[in-house]
Residue, then its C-alpha position, 0 to 999 in steps of 0.5 A: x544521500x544517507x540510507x535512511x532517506x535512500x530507503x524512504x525514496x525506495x518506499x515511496x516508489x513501491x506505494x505510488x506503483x501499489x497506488x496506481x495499481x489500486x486505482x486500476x482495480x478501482x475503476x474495474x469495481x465501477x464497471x462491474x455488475x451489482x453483484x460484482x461490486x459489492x465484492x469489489x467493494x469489499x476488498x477496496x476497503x481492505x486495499x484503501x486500510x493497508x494502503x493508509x496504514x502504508x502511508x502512515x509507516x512511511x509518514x513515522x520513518x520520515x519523522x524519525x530521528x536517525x537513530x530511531x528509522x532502523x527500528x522503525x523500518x520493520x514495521x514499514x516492511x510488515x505494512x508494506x508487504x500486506x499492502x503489496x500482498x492484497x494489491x497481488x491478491x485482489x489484482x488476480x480476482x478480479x482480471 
């Protein structure tokens, strides 16, 4: 396994914990009071935003060439650690 692929699997690992996280969060919203809800709802609609932009980095590094996946995996951090920052953000809030 080359280190490229190492560090897709690595990605891939972090967004399905910080999927599964979002979808805790996202049951809590459900049984939440009206007044809860619509800030529940506000901040899943942040979640479901960085979480679709954490896939599509991920979907760009898998499509990138060899050469090109080093210039691409900062970017990925970068949407990677916003995802994970609201996720740690919102779980907080709403426990």
């Amino acid at each position: 396994m080359n280190t490229k692929e190492a560090y897709e699997q690595k990605l891939k690992a972090q967004l399905d914990e910080m999927s599964a996280e979002l979808k805790k969060l996202e049951a809590k919203a459900n049984q939440a009071e009206a007044d809860a809800q619509i800030e529940y709802s506000q901040q899943m609609q942040e979640l479901r935003a960085r979480q679709q932009e954490a896939n599509q980095k991920l979907a760009d590094l898998r499509n990138s060439g060899e050469d090109a996946w080093e210039d691409l995996k900062a970017g990925a951090e970068q949407a990677w650690d916003a995802f994970n920052s609201a996720l740690k953000s919102a779980s907080s809030r709403f426990k």
